[in-house]
C-alpha positions in Angstrom: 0.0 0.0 0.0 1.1 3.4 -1.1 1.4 5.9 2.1 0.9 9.8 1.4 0.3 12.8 3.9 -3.1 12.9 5.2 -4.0 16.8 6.3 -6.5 15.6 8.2 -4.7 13.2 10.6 -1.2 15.2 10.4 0.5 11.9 9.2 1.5 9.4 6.4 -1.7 7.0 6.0 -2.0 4.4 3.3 -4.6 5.4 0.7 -7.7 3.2 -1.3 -9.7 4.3 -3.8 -6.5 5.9 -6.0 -6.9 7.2 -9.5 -4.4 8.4 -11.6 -5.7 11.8 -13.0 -3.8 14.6 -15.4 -4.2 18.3 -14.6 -4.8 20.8 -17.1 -1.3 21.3 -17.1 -0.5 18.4 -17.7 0.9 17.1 -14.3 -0.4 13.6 -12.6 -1.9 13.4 -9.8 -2.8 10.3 -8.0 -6.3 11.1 -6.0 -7.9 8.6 -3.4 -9.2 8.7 0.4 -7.2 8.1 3.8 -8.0 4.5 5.0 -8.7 5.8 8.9 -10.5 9.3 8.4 -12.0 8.8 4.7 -10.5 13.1 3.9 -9.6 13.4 0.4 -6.0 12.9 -0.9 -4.1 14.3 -3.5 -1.1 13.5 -4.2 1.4 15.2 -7.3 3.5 12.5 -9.2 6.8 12.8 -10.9 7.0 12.9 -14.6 9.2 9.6 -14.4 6.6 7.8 -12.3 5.0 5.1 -13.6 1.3 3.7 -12.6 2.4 -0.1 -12.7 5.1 0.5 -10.7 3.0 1.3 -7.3 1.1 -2.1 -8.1 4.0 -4.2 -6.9 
């Protein structure tokens, strides 16, 4: 499971429900919920970053 910064709880969480998403500008964003208070997370990838990767 993939951990990101929950502003919510004030501390890496794991996320479920993740999308990958591109901005208008053309950035990716991986989008989901925090697994202990549900508060929408956004999270901005890297260019290099690849989808398949996190899967493993």
């Amino acid at each position: 499971m993939h951990e990101v910064y929950c502003p919510e709880c004030r501390t890496k969480r794991g996320i479920v429900q993740r999308e990958e998403e591109v901005m208008k500008n053309g950035r990716r964003v991986m989008k989901g919920r925090c697994t202990s208070c549900n508060t929408s997370i956004i999270k901005i990838l890297c260019q290099k970053f690849k989808w398949h990767a996190m899967a493993r």
